[in-house]
Every structure is written in C-alpha cells, then in structure tokens.
N, CA, C and O atoms as a GROMACS GRO file, in nm:
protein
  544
    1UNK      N    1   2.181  -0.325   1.126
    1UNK     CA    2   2.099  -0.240   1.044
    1UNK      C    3   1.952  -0.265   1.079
    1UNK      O    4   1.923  -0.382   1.104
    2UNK      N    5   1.828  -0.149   1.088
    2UNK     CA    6   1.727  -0.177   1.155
    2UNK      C    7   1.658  -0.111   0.997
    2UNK      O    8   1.681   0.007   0.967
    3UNK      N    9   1.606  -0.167   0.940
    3UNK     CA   10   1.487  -0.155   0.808
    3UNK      C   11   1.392   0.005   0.916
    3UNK      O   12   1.346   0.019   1.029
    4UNK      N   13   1.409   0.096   0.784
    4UNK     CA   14   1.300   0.206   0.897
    4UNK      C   15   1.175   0.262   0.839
    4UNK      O   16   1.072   0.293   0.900
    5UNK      N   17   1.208   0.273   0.676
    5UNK     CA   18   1.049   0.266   0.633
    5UNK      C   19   1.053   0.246   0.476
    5UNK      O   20   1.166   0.227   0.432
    6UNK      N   21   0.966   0.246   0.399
    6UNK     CA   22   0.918   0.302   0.266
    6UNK      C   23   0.939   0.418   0.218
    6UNK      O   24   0.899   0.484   0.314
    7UNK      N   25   0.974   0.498   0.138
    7UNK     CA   26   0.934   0.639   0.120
    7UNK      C   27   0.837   0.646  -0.004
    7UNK      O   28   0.872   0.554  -0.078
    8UNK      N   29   0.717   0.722  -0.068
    8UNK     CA   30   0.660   0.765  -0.179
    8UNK      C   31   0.715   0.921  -0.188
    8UNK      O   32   0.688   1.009  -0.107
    9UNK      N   33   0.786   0.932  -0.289
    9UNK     CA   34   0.744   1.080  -0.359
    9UNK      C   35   0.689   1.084  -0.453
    9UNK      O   36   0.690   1.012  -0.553
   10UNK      N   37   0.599   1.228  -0.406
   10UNK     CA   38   0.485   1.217  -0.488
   10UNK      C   39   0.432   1.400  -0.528
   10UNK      O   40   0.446   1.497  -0.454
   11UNK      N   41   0.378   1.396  -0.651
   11UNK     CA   42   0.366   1.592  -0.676
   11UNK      C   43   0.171   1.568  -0.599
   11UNK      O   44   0.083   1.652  -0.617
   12UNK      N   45   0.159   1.489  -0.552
   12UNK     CA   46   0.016   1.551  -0.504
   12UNK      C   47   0.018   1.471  -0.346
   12UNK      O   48  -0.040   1.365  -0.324
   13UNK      N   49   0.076   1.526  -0.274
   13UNK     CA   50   0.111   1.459  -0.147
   13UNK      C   51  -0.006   1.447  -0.041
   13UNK      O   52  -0.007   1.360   0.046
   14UNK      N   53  -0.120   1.558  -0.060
   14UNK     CA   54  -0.250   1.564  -0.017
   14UNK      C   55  -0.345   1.453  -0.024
   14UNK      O   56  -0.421   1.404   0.059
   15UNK      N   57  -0.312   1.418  -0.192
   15UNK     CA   58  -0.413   1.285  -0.250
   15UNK      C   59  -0.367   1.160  -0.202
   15UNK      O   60  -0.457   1.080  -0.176
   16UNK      N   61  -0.252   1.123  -0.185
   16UNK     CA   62  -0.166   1.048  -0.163
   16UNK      C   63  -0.192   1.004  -0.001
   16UNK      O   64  -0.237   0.893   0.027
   17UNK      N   65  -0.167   1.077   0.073
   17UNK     CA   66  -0.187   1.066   0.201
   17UNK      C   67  -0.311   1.045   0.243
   17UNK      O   68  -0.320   0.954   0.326
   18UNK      N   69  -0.483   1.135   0.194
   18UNK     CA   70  -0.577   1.108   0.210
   18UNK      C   71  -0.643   0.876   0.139
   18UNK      O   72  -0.715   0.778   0.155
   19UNK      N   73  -0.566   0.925   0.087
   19UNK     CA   74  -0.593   0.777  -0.008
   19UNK      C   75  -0.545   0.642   0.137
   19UNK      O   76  -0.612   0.544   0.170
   20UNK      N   77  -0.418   0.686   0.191
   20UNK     CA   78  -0.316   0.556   0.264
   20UNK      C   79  -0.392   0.570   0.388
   20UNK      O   80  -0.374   0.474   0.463
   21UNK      N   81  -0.475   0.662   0.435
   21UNK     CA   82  -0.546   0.704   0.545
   21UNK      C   83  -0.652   0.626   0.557
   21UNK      O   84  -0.680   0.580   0.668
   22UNK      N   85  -0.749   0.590   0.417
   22UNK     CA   86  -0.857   0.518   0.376
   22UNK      C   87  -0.814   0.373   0.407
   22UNK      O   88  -0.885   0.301   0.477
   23UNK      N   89  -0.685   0.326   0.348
   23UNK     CA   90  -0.653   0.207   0.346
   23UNK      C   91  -0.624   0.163   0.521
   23UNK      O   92  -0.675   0.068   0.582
   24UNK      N   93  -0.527   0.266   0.573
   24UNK     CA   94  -0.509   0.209   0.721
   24UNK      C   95  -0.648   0.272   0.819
   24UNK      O   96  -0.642   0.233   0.936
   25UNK      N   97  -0.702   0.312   0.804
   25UNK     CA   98  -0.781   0.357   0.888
   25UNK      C   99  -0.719   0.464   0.979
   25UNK      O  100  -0.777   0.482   1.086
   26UNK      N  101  -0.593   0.549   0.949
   26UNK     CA  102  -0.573   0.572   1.069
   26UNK      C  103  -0.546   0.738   1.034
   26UNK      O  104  -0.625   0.772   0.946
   27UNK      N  105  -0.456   0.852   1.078
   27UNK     CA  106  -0.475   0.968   1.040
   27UNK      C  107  -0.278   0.918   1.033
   27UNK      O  108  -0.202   0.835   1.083
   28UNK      N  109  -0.275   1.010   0.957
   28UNK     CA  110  -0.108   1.020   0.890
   28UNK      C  111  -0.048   1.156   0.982
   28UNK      O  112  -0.092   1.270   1.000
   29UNK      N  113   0.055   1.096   1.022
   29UNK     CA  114   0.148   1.200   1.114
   29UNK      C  115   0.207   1.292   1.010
   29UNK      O  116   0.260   1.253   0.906
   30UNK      N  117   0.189   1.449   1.056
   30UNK     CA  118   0.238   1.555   0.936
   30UNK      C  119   0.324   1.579   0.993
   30UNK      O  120   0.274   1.620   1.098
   31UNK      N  121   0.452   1.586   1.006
   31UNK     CA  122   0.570   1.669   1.116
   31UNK      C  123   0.604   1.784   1.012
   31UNK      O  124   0.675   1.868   1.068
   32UNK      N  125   0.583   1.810   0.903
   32UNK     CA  126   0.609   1.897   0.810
   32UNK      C  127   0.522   1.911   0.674
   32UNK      O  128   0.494   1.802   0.624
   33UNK      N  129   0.487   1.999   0.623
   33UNK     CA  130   0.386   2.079   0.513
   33UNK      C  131   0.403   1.930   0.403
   33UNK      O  132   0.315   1.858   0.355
   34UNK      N  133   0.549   1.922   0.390
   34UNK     CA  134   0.577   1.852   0.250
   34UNK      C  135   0.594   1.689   0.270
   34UNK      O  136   0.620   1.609   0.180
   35UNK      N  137   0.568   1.650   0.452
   35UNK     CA  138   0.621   1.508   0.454
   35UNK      C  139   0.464   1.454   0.536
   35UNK      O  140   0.386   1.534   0.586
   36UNK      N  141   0.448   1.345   0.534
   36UNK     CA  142   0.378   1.263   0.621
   36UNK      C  143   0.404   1.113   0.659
   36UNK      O  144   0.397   1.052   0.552
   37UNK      N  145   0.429   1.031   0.752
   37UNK     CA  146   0.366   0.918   0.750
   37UNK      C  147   0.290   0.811   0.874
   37UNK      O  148   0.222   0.832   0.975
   38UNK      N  149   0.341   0.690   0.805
   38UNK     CA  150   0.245   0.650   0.893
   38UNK      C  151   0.319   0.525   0.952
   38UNK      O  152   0.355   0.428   0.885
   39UNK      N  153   0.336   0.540   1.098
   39UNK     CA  154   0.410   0.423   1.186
   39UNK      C  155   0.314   0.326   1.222
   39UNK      O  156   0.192   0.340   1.230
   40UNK      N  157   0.399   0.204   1.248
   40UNK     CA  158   0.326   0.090   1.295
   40UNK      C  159   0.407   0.003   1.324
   40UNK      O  160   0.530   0.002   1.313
   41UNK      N  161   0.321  -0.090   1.371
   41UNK     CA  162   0.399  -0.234   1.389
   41UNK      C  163   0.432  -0.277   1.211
   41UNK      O  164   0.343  -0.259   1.128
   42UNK      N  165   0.549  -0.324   1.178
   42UNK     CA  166   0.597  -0.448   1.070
   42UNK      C  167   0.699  -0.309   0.982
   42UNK      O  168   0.822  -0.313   0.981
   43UNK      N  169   0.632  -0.216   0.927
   43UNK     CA  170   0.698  -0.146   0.864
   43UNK      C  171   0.681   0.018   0.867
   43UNK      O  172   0.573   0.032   0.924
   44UNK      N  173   0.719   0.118   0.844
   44UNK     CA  174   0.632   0.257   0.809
   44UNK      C  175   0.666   0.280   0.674
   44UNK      O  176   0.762   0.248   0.603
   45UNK      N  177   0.509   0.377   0.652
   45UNK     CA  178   0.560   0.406   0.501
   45UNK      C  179   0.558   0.554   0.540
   45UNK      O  180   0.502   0.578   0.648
   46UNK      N  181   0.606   0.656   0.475
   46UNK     CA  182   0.667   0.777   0.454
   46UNK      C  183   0.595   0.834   0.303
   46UNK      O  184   0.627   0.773   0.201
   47UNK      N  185   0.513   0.932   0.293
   47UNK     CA  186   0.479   0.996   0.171
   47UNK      C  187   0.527   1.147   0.200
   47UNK      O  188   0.499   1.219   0.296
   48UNK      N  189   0.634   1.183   0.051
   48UNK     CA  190   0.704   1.271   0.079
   48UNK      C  191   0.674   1.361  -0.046
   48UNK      O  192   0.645   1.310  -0.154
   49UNK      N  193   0.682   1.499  -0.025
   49UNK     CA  194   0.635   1.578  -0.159
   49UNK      C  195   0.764   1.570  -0.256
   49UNK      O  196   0.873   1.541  -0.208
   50UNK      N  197   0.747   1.599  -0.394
   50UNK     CA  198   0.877   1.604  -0.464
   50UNK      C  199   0.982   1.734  -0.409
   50UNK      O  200   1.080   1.754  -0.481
   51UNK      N  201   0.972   1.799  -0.317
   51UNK     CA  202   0.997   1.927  -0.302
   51UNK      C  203   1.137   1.924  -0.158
   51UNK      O  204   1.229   1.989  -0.108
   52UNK      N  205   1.054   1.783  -0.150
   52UNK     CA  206   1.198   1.688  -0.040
   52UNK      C  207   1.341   1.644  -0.079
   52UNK      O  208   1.439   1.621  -0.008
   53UNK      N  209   1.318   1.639  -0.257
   53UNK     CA  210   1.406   1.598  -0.317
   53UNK      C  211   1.491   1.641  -0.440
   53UNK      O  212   1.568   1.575  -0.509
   54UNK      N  213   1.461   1.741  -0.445
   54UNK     CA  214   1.501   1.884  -0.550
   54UNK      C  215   1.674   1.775  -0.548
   54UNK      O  216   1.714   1.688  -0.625
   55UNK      N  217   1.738   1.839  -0.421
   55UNK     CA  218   1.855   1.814  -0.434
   55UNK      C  219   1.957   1.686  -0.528
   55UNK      O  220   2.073   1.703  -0.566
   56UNK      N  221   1.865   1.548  -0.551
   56UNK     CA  222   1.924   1.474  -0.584
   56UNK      C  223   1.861   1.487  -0.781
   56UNK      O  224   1.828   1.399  -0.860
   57UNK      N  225   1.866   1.595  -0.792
   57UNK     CA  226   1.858   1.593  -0.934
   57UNK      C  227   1.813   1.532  -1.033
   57UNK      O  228   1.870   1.511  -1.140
   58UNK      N  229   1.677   1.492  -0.992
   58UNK     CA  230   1.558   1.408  -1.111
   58UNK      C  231   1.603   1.283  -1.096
   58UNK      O  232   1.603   1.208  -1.193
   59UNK      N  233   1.657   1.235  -0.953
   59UNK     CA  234   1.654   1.049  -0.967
   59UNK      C  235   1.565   0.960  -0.899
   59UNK      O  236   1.570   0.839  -0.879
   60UNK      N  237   1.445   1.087  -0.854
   60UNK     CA  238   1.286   0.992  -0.827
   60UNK      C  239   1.242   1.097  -0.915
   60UNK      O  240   1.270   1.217  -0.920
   61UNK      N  241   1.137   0.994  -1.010
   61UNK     CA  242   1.007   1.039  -1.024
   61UNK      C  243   0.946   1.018  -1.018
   61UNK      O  244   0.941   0.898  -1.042
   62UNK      N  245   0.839   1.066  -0.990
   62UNK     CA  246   0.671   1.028  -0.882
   62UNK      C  247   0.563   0.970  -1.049
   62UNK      O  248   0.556   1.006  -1.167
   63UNK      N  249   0.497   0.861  -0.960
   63UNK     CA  250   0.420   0.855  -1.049
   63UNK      C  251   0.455   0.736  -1.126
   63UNK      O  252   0.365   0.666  -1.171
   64UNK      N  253   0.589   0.703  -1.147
   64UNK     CA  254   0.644   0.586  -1.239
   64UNK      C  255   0.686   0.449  -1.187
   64UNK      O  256   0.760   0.381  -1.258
   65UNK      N  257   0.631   0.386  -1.031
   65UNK     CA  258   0.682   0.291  -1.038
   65UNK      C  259   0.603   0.168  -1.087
   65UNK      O  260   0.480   0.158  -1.086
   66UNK      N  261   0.674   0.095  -1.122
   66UNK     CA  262   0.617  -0.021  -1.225
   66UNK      C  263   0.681  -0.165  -1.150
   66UNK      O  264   0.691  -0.280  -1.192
   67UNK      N  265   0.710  -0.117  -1.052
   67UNK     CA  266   0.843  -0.352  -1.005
   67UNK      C  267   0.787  -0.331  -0.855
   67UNK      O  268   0.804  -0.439  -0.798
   68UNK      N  269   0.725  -0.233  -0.762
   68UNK     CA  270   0.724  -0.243  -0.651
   68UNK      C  271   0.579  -0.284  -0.603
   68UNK      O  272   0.486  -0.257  -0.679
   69UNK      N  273   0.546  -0.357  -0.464
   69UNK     CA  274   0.394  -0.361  -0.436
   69UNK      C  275   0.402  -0.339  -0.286
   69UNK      O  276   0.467  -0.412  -0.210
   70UNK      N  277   0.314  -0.209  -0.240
   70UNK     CA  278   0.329  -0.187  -0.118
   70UNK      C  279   0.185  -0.268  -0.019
   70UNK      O  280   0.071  -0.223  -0.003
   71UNK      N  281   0.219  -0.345   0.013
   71UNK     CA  282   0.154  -0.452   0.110
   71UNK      C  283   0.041  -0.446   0.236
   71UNK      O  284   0.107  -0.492   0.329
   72UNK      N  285  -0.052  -0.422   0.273
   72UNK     CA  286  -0.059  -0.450   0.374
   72UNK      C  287  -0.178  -0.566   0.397
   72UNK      O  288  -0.281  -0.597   0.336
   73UNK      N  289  -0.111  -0.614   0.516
   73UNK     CA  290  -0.209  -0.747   0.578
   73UNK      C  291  -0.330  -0.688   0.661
   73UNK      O  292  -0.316  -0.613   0.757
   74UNK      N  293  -0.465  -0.738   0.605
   74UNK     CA  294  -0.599  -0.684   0.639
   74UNK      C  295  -0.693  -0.837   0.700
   74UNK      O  296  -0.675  -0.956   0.674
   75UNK      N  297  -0.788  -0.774   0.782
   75UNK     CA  298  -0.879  -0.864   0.836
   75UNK      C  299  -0.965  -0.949   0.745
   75UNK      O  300  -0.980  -1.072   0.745
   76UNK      N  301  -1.022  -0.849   0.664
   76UNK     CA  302  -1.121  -0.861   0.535
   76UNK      C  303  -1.082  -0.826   0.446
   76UNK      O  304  -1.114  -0.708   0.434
   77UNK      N  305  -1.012  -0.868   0.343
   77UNK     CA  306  -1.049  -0.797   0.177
   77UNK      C  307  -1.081  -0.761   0.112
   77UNK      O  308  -1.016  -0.693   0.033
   78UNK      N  309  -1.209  -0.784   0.103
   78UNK     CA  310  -1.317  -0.762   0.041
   78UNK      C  311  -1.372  -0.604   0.138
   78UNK      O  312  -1.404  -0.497   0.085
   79UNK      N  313  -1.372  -0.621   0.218
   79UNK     CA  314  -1.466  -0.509   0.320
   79UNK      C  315  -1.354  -0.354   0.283
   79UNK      O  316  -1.391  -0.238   0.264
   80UNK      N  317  -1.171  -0.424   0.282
   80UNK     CA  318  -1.104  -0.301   0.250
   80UNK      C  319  -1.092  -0.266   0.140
   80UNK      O  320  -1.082  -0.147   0.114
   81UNK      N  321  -1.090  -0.353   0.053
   81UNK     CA  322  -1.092  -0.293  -0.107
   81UNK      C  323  -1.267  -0.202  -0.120
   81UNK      O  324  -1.285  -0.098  -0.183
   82UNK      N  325  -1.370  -0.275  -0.046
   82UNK     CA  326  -1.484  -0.168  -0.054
   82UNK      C  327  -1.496  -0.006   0.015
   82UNK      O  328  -1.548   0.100  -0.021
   83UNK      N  329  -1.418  -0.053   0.134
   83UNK     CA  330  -1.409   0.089   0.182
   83UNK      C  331  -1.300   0.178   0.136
   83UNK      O  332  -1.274   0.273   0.210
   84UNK      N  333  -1.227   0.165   0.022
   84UNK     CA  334  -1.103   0.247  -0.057
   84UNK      C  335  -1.219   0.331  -0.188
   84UNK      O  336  -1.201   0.447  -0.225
   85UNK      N  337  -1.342   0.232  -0.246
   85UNK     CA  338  -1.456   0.297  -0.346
   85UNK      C  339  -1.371   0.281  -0.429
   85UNK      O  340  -1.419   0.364  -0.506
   86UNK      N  341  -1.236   0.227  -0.511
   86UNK     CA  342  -1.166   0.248  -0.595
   86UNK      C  343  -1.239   0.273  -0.791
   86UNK      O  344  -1.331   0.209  -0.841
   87UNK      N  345  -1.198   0.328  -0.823
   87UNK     CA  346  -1.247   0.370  -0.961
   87UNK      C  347  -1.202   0.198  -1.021
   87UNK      O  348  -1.109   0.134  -0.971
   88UNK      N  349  -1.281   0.151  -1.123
   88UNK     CA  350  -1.291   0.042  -1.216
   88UNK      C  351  -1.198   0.040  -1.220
   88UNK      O  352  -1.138  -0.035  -1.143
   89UNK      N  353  -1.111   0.136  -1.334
   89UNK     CA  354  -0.973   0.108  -1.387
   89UNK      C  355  -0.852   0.080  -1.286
   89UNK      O  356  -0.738   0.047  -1.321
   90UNK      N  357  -0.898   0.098  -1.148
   90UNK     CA  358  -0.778   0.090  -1.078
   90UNK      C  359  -0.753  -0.011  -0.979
   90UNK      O  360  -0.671  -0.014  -0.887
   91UNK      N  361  -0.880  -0.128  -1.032
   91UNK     CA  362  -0.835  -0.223  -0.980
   91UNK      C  363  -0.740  -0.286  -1.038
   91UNK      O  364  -0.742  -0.271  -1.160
   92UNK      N  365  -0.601  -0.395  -0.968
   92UNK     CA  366  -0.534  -0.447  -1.064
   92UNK      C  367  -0.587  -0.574  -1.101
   92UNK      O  368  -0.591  -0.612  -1.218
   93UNK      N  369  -0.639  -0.658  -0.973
   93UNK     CA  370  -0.684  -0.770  -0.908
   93UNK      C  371  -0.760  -0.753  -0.805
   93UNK      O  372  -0.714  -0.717  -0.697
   94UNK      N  373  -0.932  -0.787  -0.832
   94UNK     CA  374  -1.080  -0.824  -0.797
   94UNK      C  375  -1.019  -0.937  -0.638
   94UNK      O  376  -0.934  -1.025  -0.652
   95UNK      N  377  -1.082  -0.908  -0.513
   95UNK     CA  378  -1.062  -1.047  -0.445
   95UNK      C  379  -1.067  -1.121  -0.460
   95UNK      O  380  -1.174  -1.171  -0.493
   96UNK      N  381  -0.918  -1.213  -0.446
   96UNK     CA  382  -0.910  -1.342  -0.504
   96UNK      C  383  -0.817  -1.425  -0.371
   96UNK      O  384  -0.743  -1.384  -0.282
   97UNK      N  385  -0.868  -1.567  -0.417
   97UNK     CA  386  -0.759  -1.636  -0.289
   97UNK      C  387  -0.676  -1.699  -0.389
   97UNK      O  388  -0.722  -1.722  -0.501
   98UNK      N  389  -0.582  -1.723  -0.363
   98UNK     CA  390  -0.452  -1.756  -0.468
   98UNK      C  391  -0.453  -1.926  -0.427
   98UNK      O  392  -0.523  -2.001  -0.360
   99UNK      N  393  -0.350  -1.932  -0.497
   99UNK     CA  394  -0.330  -2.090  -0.458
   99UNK      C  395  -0.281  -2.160  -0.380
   99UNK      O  396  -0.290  -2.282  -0.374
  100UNK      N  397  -0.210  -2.069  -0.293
  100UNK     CA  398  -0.125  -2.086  -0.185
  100UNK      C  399  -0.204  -2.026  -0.112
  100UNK      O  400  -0.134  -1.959  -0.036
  101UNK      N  401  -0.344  -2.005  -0.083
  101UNK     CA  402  -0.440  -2.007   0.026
  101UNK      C  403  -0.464  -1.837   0.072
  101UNK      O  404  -0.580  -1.801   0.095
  102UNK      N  405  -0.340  -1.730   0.085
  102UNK     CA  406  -0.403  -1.616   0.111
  102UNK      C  407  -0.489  -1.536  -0.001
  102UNK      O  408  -0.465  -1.536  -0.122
  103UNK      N  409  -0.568  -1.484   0.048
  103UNK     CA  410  -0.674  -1.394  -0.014
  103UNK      C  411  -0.637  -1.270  -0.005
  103UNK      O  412  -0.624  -1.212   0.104
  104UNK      N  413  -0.608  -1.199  -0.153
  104UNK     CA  414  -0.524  -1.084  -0.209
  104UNK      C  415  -0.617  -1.035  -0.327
  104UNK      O  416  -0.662  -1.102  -0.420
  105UNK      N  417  -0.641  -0.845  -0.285
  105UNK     CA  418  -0.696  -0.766  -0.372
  105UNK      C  419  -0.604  -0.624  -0.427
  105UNK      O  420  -0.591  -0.547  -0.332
  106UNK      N  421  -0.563  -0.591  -0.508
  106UNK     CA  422  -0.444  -0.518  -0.571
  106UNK      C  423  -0.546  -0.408  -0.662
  106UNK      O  424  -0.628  -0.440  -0.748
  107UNK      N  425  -0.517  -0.290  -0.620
  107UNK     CA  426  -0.563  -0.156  -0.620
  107UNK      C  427  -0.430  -0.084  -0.660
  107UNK      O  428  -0.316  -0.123  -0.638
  108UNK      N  429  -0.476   0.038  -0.730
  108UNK     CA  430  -0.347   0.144  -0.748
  108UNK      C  431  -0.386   0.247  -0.687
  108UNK      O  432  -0.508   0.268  -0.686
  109UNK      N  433  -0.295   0.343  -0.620
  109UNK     CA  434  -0.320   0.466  -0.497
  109UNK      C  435  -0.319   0.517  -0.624
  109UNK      O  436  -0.318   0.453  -0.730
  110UNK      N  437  -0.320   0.691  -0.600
  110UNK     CA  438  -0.330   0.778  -0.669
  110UNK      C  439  -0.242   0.823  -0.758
  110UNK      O  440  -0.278   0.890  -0.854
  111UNK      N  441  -0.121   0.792  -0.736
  111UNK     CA  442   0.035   0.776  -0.848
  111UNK      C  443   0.033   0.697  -0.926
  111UNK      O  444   0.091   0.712  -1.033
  112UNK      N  445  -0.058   0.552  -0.884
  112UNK     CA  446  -0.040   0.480  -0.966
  112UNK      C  447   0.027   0.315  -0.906
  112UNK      O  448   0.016   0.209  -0.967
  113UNK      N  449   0.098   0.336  -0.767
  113UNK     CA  450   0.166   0.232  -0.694
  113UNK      C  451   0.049   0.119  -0.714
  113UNK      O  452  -0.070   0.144  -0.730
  114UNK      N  453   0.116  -0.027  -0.709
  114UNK     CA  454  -0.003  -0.137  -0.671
  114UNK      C  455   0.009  -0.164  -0.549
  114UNK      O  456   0.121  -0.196  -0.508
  115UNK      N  457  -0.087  -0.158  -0.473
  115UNK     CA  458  -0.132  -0.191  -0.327
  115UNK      C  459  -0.179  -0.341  -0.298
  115UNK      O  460  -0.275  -0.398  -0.351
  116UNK      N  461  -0.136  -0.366  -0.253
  116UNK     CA  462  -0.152  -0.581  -0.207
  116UNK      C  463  -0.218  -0.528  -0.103
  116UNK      O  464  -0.152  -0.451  -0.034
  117UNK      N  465  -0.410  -0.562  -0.049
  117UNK     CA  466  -0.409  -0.591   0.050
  117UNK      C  467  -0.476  -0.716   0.048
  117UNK      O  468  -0.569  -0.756  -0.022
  118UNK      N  469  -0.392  -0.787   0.162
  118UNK     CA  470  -0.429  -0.946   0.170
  118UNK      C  471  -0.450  -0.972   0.292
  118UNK      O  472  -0.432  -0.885   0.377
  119UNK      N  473  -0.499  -1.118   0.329
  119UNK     CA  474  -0.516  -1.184   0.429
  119UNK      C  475  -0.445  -1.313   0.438
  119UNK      O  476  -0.382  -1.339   0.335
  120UNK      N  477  -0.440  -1.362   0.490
  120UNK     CA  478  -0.355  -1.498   0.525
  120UNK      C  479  -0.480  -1.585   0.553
  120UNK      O  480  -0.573  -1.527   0.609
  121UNK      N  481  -0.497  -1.730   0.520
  121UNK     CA  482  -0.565  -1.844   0.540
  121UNK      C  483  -0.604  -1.878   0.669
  121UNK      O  484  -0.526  -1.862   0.764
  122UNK      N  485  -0.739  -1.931   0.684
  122UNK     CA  486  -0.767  -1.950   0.767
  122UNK      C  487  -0.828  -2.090   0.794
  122UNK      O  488  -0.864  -2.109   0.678
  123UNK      N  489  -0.862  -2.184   0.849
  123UNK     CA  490  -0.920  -2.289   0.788
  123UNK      C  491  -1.052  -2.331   0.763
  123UNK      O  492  -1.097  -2.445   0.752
  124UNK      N  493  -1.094  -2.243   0.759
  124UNK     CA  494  -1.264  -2.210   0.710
  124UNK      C  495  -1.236  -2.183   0.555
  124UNK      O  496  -1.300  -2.245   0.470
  125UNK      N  497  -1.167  -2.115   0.531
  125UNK     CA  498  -1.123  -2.006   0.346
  125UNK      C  499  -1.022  -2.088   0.285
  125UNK      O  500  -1.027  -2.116   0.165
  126UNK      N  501  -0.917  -2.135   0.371
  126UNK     CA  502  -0.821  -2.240   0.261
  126UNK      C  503  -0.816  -2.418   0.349
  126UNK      O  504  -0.714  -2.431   0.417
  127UNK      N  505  -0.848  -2.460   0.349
  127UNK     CA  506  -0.849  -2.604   0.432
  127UNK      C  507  -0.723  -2.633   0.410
  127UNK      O  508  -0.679  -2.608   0.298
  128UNK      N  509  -0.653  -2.681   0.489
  128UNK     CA  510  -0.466  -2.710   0.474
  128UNK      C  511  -0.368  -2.616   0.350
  128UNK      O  512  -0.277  -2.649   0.275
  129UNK      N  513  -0.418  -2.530   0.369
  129UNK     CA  514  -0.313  -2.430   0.279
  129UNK      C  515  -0.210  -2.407   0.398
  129UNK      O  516  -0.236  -2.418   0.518
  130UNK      N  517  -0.095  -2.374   0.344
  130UNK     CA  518  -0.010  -2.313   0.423
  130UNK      C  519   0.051  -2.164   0.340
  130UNK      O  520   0.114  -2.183   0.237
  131UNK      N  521   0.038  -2.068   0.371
  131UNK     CA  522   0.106  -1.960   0.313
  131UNK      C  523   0.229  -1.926   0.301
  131UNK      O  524   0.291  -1.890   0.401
  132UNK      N  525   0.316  -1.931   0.129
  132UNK     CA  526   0.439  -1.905   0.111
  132UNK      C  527   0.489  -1.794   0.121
  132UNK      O  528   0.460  -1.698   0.049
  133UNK      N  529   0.611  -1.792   0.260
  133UNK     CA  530   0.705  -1.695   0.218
  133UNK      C  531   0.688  -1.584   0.136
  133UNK      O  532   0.676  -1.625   0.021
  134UNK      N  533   0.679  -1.431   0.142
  134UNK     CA  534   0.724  -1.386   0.026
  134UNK      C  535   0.574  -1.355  -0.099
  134UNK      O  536   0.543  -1.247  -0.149
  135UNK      N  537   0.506  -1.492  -0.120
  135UNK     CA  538   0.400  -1.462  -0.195
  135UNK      C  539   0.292  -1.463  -0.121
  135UNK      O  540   0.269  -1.541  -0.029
  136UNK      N  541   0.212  -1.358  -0.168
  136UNK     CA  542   0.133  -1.280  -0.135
  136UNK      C  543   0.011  -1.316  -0.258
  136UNK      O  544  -0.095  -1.253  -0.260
   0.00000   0.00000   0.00000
C-alpha cells in the first residue's frame, strides 16, 4: 500500500486553495474546475469542492474538522506564519518551541482546519533536544 494524499472538501475551494498556495509558496495544480492539489516530496494534499462528493450522501462535511492537524515542515516559523497575515482569531498557537525542541506555529485555513507549521531543532534554538516521533 503506497499512502497518496490528504483530501479537504470544502464549499469555497477558491479560498481554500489561494490560502495552501500562501503557505507552500507554490501554485496548486487545477486538473479540474472543482479539484486542486498540491504534490511534493513527504505527502500531497488534495482540496476538493463539495460537488466531488454529492454521491456519498452527507458523510463529509466541510468546515467541521475538529481531531485532524495538517502539517507542514518550514525553514522559519515565524517568517511563515507572517507571510500567511493570519486574522488574530485564527491563530491557534503564537511561535513557540515546545519542549521537545521543535518550533511550532498553528493557524486555521479558511474552513477552519489547524495547520502545524514547524521546524525541527537546531543546535543554536534547542541545545541537545532531540525531536519526538510524531510530536510536533
């Protein structure tokens, strides 16, 4: 089994996509009106309109997730949470280095998802930290 991406559905797929564009720097592949995403090295994420999913009968809804955090590993933290401009309320978590040494700032996209972008330790920022597994 080969892991192949993320999916978001979402009723404003425009906002959504312009927003993940800010975060990666990069332009989002459209192969279709209602889908976009964005490949890379580690994972892809996929932002899909609700209009992808009529068929399975109201068992996504956009807008409501509350247990998931979509990740990505950044150079600077601080420099990407500034270049996102995020509104007050939507920070979750201000740059912070945790205790286990990586430095993690948590933003919500435009649905509402929490966004982890972090960095991993360096030994200038955490002196003998080692970064756990898993936490972020």
């Amino acid at each position: 089994m080969s892991f192949a991406s993320i999916r978001i559905v979402t009723d404003d797929l425009d906002g959504l996509v312009a927003f993940y564009e800010r975060v990666t720097g990069r332009q989002a592949e459209r192969p279709a009106p209602v889908f976009a995403q964005f490949s890379g090295p580690g994972a892809n994420l996929a932002i899909a309109s609700t209009a992808t999913v009529t068929m399975l009968g109201g068992a996504l809804a956009p807008a409501t997730n509350r247990s998931v955090f979509i990740e990505f590993e950044v150079a600077d933290v601080d420099a990407a949470l500034a270049r996102l401009e995020p509104e007050r309320e939507d920070v979750v978590l201000e740059p912070t280095t945790m205790p286990w040494g990586n430095r993690s700032a948590l933003v919500r996209d435009p649905d509402g998802n929490v966004v982890n972008l972090f960095s991993t330790p360096t030994t200038d920022r955490a002196e003998g930290a080692t970064p756990v597994p898993g936490r972020r």
